[in-house]
N, C-alpha and C positions, 0 to 999 in steps of 0.2 A: 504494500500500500504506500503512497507517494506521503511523504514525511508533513508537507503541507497540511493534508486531510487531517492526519492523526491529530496534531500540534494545533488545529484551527478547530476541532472538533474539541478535544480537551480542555481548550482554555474557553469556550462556550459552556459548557458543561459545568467545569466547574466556576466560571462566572455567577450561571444561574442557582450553581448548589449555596453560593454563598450573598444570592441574594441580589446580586448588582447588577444595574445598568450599563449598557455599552459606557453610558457618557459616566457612572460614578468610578468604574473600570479605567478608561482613560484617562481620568482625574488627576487619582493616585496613579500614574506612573507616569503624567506628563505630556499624553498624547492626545490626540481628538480622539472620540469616538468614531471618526470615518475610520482612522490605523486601527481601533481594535475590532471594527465592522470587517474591514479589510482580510484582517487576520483570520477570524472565523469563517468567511468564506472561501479562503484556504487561498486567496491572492497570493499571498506575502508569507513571510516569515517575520515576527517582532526582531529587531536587532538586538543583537549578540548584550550589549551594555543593559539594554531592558530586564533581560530574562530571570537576573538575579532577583531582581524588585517585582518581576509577573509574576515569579513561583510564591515567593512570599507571601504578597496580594491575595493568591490565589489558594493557599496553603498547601501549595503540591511543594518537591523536591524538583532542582533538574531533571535528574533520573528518569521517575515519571514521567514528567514534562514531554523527554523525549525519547522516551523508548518505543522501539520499534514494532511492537506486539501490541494488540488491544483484547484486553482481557472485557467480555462481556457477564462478568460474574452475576448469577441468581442472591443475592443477599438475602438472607436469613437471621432470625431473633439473635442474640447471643443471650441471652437471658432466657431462662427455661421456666416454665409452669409455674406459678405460684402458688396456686390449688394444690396441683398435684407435690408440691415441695414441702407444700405446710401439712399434708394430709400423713407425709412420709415421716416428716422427722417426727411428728407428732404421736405416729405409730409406734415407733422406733422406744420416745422415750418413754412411752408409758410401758411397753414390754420391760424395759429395762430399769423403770421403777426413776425415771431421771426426775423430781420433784421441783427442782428450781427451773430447769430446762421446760415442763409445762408452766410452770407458772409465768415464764419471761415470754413464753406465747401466745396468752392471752393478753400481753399488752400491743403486740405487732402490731396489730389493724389500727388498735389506737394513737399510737405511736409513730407509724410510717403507711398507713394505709391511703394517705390522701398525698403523700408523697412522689413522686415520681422518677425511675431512674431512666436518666436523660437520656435521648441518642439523634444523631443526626442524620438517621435515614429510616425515620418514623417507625422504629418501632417499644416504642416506648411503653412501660409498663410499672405495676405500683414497684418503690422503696421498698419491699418488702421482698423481692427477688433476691438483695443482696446479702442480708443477714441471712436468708433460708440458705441458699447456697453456699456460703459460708458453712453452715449446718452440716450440711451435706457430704460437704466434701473434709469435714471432719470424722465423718461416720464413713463416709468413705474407704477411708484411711486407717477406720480401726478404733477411732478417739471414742470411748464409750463414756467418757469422765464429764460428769453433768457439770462442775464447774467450766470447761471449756467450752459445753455446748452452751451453755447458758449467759457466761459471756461473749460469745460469738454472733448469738440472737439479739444482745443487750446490748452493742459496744458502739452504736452508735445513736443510742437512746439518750443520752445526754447530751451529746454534738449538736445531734440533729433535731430531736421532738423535746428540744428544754425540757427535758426531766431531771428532777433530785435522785443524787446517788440513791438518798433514801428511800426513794420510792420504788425501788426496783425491789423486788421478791429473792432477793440474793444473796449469798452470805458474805463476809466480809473482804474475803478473797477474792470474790466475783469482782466486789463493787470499787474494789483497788485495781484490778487490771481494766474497766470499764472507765474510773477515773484516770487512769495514768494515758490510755489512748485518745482521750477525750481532748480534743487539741483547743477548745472552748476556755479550757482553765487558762491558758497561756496566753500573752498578749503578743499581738504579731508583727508590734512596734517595736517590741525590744531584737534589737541585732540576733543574737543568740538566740532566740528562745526555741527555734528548728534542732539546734544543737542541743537543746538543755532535753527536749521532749525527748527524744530520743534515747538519748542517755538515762534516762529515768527509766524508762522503758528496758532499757538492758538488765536493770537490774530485780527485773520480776520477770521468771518462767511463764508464769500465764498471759502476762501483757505480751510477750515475744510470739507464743503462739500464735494469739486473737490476730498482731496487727500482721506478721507472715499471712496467715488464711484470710485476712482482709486485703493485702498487697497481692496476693496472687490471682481473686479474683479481681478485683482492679484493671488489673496488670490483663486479663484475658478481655477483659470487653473494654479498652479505653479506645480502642480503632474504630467503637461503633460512637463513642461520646466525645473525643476529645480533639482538638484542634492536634494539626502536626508539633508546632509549639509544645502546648502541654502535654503531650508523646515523647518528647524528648526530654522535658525536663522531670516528667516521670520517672520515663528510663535509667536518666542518671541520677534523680535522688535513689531510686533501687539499689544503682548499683553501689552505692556510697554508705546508705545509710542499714542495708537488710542483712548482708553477709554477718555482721558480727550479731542482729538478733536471732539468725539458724545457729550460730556458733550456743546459743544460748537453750536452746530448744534439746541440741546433739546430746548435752550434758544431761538430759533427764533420761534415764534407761526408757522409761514407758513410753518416750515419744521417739524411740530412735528411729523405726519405720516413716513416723510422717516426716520427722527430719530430712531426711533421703530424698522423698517425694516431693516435700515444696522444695526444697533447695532445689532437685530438678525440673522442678516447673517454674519457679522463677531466673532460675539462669538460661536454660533454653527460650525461653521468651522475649526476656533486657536482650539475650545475645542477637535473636532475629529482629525484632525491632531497631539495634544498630545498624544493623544491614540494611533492613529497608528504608530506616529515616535518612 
């Protein structure tokens, strides 16, 4: 296919995914909208000096920009059943007698059900995706210990649905790993405070779990919500800040299995998103 087509069709495309006019398009990069009409009818090529400021504009890579292949991919949910996810873990814990793990699931609905997790090619659904799956892929992995499932359902109950430690149906270990990821207590004025959250965080085993099984599902669906930008700066707080909380996880014999597995599901991940960002 002639390099024009590809390049004049993509930068249309993603024009329109990001909302803009031929003329708000040319704006930002200094051109008429007749040069960026031009260009999507596959006239011309943008010149070479543009292209760095088009991908930007437009939140693609070069790469993208101008690769020679056109992938027509079917998109699909990355977020799975919420019914069928609250229906499971909930089965799960009452077999297994988890009592604070039901009790922190009757507050979901109240709590994140009018919530929504975001995405940019509509398929959007409740806040309550993320903590299940979370769940899930604790149980997954073997995690039968109600304290982890229960702050895993809970750990962003106070972040996000203003709720008191107190109020959570948890015991005191819950509501310490709950407080310690809860990025609300911090203020986001102060230079450090990135450094200081984290740090604090290292030094509680259950906090290290929660915010691992929260970074890895993150980490799996941020290509459906999150600008290229915050993709990379994702990426690289990952790679900076997560290593030494697996290092923290390794040290519990009981979690050494899920250790293994988030560590390889978030390295394999941070590693391919380098590549493609």
């Amino acid at each position: 296919m002639n390099r024009n087509i590809l390049i004049g069709d993509r930068i249309r495309a993603s024009r329109l995914a990001k909302g803009l006019s031929q003329e708000q398009l040319g704006e930002q990069l200094g051109v008429s909208f007749q040069a960026v009409s031009t260009w999507e009818q596959r006239k011309c090529l943008p010149d070479s000096d543009r292209l760095p400021v088009l991908a930007k504009v437009l939140d693609l890579s070069l790469d993208s920009l101008f690769a020679e292949d056109e992938k027509n991919w079917e998109l699909k949910p990355v977020n799975f059943d919420v019914s069928h996810m609250f229906t499971f873990v909930k089965g799960r814990a009452q077999m297994l007698g988890l009592t604070q793990t039901l009790a922190v699931m009757e507050l979901l609905r109240p709590a994140h059900g009018d919530q929504k997790r975001r995405s940019k090619y509509g398929f959007e659904c409740s806040y309550m995706a993320h903590p299940l799956t979370m769940a899930c892929h604790a149980l997954a992995m073997g995690l039968k210990d109600d304290d982890v499932l229960a702050a895993a359902l809970a750990h962003d109950m106070v972040e996000d649905a203003q709720m008191k430690l107190s109020e959570l149906p948890v015991n005191s270990r819950v509501q310490e790993a709950v407080r310690l990821v809860s990025k609300n207590m911090y203020d986001p004025n102060e230079a450090d405070w990135e450094e200081q959250y984290f740090a604090n965080i290292r030094k509680n085993p259950l906090a290290c779990m929660v915010k691992c099984l929260d970074r890895t599902n993150n980490l799996a669906g941020m290509a459906d919500a999150f600008s290229r930008k915050w993709m990379i700066r994702y990426t690289a707080e990952t790679d900076r800040y997560y290593p030494p909380l697996l290092d923290v996880i390794k040290k519990a014999p009981e979690w050494n299995d899920a250790w293994w597995l988030l560590r390889y599901q978030m390295i394999t991940m941070t590693e391919t998103f380098k590549r493609l960002l």
